[in-house]
RODO-2510 file (C-alpha; in nm, 4 decimals, decimal comma):
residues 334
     n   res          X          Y          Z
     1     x    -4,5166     2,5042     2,8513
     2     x    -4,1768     2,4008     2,7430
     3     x    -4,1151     2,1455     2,4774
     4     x    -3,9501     1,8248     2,5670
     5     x    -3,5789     1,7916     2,4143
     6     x    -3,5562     1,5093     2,1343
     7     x    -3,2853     1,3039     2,2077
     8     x    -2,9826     1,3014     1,9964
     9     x    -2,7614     1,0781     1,8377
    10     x    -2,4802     1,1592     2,0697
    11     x    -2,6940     1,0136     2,3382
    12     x    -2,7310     0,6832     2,1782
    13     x    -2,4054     0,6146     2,0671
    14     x    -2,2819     0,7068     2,5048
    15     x    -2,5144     0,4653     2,6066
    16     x    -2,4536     0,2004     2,3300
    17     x    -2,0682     0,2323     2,4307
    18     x    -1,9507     0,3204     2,0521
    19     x    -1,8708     0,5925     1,8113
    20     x    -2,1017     0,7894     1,6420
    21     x    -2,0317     0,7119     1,2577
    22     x    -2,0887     0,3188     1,4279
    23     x    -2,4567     0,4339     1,5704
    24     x    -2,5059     0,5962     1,1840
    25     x    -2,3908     0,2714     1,0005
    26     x    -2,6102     0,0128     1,2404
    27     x    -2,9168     0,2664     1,1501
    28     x    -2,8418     0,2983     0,7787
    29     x    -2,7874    -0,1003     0,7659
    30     x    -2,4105    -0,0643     0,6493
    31     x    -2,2893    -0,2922     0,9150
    32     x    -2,2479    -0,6997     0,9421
    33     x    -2,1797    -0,6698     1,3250
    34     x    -2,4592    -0,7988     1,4529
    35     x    -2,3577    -0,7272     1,8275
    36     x    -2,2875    -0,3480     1,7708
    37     x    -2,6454    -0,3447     1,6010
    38     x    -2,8252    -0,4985     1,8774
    39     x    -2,6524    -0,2847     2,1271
    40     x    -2,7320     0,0554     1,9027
    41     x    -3,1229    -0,0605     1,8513
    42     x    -3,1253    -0,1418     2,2405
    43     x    -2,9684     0,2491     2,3016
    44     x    -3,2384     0,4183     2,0484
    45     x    -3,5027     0,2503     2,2651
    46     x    -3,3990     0,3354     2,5562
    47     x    -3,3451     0,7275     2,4880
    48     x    -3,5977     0,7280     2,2876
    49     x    -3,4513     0,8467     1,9809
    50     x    -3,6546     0,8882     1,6138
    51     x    -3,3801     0,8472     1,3308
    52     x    -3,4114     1,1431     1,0750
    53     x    -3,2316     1,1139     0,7628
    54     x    -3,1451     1,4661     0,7091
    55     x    -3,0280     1,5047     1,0975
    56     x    -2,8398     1,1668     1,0697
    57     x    -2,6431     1,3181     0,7565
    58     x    -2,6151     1,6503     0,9435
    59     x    -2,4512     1,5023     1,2078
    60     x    -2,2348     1,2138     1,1216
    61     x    -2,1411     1,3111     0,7641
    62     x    -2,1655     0,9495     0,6231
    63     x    -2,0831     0,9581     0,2983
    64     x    -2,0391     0,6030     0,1864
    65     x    -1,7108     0,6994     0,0151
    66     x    -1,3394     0,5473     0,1130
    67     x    -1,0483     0,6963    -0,0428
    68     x    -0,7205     0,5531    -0,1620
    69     x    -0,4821     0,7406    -0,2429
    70     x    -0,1560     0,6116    -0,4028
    71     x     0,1489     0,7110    -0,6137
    72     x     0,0752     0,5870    -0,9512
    73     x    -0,2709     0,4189    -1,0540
    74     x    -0,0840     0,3269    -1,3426
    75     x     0,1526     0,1282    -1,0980
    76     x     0,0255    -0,2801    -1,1809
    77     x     0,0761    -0,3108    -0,7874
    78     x    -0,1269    -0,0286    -0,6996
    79     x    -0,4233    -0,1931    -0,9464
    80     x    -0,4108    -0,5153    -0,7677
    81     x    -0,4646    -0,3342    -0,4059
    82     x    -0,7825    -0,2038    -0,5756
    83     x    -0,8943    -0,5077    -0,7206
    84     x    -0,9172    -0,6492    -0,3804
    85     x    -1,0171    -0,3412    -0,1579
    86     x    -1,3146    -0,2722    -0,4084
    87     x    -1,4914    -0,5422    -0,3293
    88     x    -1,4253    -0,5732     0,0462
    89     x    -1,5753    -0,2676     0,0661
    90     x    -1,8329    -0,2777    -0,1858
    91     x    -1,9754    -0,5788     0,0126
    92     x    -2,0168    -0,3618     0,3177
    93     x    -2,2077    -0,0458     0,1503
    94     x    -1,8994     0,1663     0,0454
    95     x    -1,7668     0,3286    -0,3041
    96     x    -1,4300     0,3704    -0,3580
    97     x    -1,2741     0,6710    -0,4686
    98     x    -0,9036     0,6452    -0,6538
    99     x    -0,6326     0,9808    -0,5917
   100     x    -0,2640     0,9577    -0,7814
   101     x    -0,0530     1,1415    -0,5741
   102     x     0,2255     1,1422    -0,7889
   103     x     0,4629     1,0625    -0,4477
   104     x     0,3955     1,4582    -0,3912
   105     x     0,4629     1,5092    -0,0514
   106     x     0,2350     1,8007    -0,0577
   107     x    -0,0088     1,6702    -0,2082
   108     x    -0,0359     1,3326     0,0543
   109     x    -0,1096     1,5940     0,3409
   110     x    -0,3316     1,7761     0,1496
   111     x    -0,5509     1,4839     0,1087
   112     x    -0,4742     1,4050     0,4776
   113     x    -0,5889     1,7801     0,6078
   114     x    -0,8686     1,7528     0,3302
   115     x    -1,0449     1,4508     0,5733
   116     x    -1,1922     1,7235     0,7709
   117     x    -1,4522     1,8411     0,4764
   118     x    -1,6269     1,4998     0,5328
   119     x    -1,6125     1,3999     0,1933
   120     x    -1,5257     1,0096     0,2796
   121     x    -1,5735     0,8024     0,6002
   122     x    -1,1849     0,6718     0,5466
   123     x    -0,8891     0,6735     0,3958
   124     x    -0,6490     0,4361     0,2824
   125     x    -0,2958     0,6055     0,2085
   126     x     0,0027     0,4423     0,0144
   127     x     0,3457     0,7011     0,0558
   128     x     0,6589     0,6605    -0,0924
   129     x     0,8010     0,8904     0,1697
   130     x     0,6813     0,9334     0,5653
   131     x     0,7933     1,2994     0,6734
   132     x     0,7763     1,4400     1,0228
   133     x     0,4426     1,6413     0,8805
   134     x     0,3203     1,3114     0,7580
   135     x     0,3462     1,1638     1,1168
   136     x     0,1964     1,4820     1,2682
   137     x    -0,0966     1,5169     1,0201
   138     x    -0,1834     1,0658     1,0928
   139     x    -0,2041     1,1738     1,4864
   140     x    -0,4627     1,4441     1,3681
   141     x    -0,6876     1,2736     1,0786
   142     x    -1,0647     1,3257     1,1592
   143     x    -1,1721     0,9852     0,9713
   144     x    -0,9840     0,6369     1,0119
   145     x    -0,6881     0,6222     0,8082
   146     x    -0,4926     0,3204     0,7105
   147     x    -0,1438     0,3054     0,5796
   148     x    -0,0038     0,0726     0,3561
   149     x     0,3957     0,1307     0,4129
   150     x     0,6019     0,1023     0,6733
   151     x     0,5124     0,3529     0,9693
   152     x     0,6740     0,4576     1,2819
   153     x     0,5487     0,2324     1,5326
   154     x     0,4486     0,5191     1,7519
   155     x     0,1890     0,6400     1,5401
   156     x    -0,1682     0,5850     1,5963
   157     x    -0,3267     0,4674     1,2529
   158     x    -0,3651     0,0638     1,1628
   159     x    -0,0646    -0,0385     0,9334
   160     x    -0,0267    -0,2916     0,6799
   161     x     0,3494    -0,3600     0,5581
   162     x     0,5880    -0,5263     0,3190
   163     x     0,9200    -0,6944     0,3972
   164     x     1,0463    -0,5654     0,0754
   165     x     1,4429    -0,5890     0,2334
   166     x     1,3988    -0,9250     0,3039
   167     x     1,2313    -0,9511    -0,0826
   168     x     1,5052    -0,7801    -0,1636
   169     x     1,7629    -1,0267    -0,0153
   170     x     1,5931    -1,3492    -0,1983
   171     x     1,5975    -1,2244    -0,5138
   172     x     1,9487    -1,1195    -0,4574
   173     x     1,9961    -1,4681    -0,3385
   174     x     1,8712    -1,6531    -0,6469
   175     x     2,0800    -1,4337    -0,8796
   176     x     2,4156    -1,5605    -0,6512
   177     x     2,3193    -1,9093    -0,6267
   178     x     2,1908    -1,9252    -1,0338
   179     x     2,5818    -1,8541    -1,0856
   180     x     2,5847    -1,4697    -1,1106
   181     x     2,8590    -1,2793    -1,0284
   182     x     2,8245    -0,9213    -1,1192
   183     x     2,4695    -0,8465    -1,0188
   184     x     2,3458    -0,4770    -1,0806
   185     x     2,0696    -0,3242    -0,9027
   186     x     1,8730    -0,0142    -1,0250
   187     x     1,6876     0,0953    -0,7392
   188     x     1,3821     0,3790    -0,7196
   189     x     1,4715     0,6978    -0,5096
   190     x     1,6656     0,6140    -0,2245
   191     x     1,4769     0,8860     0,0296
   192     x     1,1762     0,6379    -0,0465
   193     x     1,0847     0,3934     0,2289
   194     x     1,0809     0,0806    -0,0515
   195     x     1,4144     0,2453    -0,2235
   196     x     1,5628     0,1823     0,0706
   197     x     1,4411    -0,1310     0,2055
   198     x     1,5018    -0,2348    -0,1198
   199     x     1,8767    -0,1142    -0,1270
   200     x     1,9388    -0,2825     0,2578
   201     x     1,7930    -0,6134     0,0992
   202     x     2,0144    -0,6106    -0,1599
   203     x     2,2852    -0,5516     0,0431
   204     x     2,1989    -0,7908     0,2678
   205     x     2,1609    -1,0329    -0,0558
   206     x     2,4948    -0,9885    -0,1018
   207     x     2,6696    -1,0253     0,1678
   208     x     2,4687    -1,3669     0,2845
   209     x     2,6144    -1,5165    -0,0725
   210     x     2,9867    -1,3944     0,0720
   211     x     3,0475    -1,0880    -0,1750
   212     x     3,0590    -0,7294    -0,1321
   213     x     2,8879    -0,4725    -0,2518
   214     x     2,9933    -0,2584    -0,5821
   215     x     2,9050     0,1013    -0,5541
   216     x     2,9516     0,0904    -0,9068
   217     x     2,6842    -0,1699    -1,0341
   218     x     2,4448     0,0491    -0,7973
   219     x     2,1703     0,3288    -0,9924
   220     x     1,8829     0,4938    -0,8348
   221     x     1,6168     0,6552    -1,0972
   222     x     1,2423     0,6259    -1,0880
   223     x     0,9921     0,3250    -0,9891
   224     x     0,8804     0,3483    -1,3804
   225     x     0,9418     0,1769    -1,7078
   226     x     1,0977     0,4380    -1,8958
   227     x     1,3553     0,4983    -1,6189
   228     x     1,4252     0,1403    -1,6021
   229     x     1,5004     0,1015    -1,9503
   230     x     1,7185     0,3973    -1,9929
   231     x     1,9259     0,3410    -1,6621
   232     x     1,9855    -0,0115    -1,7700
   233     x     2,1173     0,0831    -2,1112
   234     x     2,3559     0,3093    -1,9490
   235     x     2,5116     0,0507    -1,6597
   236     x     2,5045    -0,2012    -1,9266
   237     x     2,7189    -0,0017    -2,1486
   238     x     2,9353     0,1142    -1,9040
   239     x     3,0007    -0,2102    -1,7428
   240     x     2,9336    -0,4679    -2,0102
   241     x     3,0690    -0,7779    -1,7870
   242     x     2,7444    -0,7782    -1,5426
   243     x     2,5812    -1,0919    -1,5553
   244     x     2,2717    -1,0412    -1,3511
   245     x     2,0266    -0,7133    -1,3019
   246     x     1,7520    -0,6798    -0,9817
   247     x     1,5035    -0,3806    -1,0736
   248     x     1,3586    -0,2646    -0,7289
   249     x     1,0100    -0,3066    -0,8950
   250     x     0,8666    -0,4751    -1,2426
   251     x     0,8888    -0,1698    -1,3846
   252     x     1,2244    -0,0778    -1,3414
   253     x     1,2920    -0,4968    -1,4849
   254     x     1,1092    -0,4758    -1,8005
   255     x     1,2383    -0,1611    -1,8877
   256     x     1,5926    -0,3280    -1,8239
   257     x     1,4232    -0,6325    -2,0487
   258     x     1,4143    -0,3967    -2,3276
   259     x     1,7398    -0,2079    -2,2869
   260     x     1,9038    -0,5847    -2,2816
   261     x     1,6924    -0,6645    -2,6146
   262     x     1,8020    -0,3508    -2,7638
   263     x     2,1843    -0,4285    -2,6680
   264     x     2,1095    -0,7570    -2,8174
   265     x     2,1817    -0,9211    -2,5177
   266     x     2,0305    -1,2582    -2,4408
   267     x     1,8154    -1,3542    -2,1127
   268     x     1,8487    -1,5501    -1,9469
   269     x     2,1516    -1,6581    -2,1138
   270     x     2,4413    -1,2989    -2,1069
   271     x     2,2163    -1,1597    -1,8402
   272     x     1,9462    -1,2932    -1,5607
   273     x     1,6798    -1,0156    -1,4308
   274     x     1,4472    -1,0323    -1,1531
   275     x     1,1929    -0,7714    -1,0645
   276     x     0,9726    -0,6839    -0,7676
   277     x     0,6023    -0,6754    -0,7084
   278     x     0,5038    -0,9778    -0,9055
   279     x     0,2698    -0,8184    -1,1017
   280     x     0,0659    -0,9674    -1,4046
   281     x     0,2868    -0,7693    -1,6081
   282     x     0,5880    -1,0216    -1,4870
   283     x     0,3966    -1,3428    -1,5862
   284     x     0,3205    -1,2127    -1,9760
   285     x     0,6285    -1,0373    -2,0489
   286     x     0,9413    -1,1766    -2,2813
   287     x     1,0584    -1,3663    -2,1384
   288     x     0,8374    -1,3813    -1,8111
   289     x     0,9685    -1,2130    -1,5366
   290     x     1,1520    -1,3809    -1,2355
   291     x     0,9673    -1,1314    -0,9779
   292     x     0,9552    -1,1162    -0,5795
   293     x     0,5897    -1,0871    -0,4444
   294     x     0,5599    -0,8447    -0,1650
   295     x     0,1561    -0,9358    -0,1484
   296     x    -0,0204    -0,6128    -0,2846
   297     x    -0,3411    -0,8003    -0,3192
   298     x    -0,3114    -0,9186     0,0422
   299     x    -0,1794    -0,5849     0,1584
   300     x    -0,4871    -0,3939     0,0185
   301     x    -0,7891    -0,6571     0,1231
   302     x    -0,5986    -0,6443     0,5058
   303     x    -0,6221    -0,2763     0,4651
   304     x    -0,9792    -0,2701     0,3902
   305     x    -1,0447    -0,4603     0,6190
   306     x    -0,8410    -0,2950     0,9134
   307     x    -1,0646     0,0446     0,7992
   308     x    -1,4294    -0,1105     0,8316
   309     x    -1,3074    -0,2346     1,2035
   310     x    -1,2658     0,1165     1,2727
   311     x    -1,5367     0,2405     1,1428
   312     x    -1,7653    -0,0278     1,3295
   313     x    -1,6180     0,1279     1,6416
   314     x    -1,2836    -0,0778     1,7048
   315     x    -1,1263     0,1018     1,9850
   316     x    -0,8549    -0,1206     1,9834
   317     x    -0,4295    -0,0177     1,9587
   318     x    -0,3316     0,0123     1,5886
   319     x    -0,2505    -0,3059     1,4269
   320     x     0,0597    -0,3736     1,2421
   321     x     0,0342    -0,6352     0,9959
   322     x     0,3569    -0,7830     0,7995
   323     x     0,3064    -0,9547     0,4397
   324     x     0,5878    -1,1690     0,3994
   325     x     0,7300    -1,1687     0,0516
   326     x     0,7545    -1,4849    -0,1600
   327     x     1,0097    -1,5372    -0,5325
   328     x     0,8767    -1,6300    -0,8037
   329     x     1,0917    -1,8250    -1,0527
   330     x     1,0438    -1,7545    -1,4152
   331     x     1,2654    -1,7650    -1,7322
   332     x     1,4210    -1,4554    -1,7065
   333     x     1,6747    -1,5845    -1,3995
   334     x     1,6677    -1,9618    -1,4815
***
């Protein structure tokens, strides 16, 4: 006498009309969608199929883990996206796990090819750079992925982005019309997608206040303190009549806050500075920091969010979602 086949999880989640890591979430209770339950309890009854933890984990690989995986966890912008996507998470079952990735190109994909061991349900990724192999390796992933960066619209993964060119033109903007007229910038790595939004904004800045752009007042180092400071002693220095300095991040501004106090030059007063990211770090330095929020805290909890849709069995066309920057006026530029 044969023995009858026990029905599988495949089956419920074809006749429930959703994925399978959705079917393992409304089973496990790791799910507020209260429709996509009903629907999965309705599908186990009518198969007939008897959850088994060890099978369920066999099959679907639910962890309970999301990644994020960013340049610098030392960055103050990369700690408020995970002060927001923690909890949005945490309230739905998940852990977060934290990866630096240094902006290693190499490394990005090898946490993107990685996804296939099963060792989190999602990803959240933050690159400085977007490569061909980065494109290729998002139209592959075997989990949800999320992006936080500007993406090729023709690539299937949610997307949550910063205007940082048009962050870059306001803070350009203030500088012109708080009476500067030699305005710097020092800029992160121009094959960056922020270096060069950043650089177009401040172009941009520029021209809408009716001057043109100076090669000359122009460096590109690192999005970190130390670089800051040291490329803002040396364009000080060498051209001792600018009256105004834009760091394409906070970093890059309080190290140029320090290279000014070492020069024992006064700001707001020889020289204004405004940064980028409106960090906490702008609000407590000396003299606060004039900064240009690009909204990492909303950027990260629109993320999250964006992931658990997927992994509740959205089918939907990747979403794009723009956070549109804001200035922040502090002592440093007034």
């Amino acid at each position: 006498m044969s023995q009858r086949r026990r029905p599988t999880i495949h089956e419920v989640a074809k006749v429930a009309g959703v994925s399978i890591s959705s079917v393992s979430r409304a089973l496990n209770g790791n799910t507020s969608n209260a429709d996509m339950v009903a629907r999965v309890n309705a599908a186990v009854r009518e198969v007939g199929y008897v959850p088994s933890v060890v099978a369920q984990s066999l099959k679907t690989r639910h962890t309970g883990q999301i990644a994020f995986a960013m340049e610098d966890i030392g960055n103050a912008a990369y700690l408020e996206m995970v002060r927001r996507i923690q909890p949005t998470l945490r309230d739905e079952g998940y852990r977060l796990l934290l990866h630096s990735t240094g902006a290693d190109v190499e490394d990005e994909l090898g946490v993107l090819a990685s996804l296939s061991q099963n060792y989190v349900d999602g990803l959240i990724l933050c690159p400085l750079r977007v490569t061909d192999r980065h494109v290729e390796a998002l139209r592959q992933t075997a989990v949800p992925v999320v992006v936080i960066g500007l993406l090729p619209d023709d690539v299937p993964v949610d997307n949550v982005r910063a205007d940082s060119r048009v962050g870059a033109q306001l803070a350009v903007q203030h500088l012109a019309e708080a009476g500067a007229r030699r305005i710097a910038f020092i800029d992160g790595p121009l094959d960056t997608v922020p270096g060069r939004a950043r650089y177009d904004g401040y172009r941009m800045g520029l021209a809408a206040a009716g001057r043109e752009t100076d090669d000359a007042l122009i460096r590109f180092t690192d999005f970190r303190f130390d670089a800051g400071r040291q490329t803002a002693r040396e364009l000080l220095t060498e051209h001792p009549d600018v009256d105004a300095v834009f760091g394409a991040n906070d970093l890059i501004a309080m190290g140029a806050l320090h290279a000014l106090r070492e020069l024992g030059r006064d700001v707001p007063g020889d020289v204004r500075v405004v940064g980028m990211d409106d960090t906490p770090l702008a609000a407590t330095s000396f003299p606060p920091l004039s900064s240009v929020s690009l909204g990492s805290a909303d950027r990260g909890r629109i993320a999250a969010e964006l992931l658990l849709r997927r992994l509740d069995g959205d089918d939907a066309p990747p979403e794009r979602v723009t956070v549109p920057p804001s200035l922040t006026v502090r002592e440093s530029s007034r």
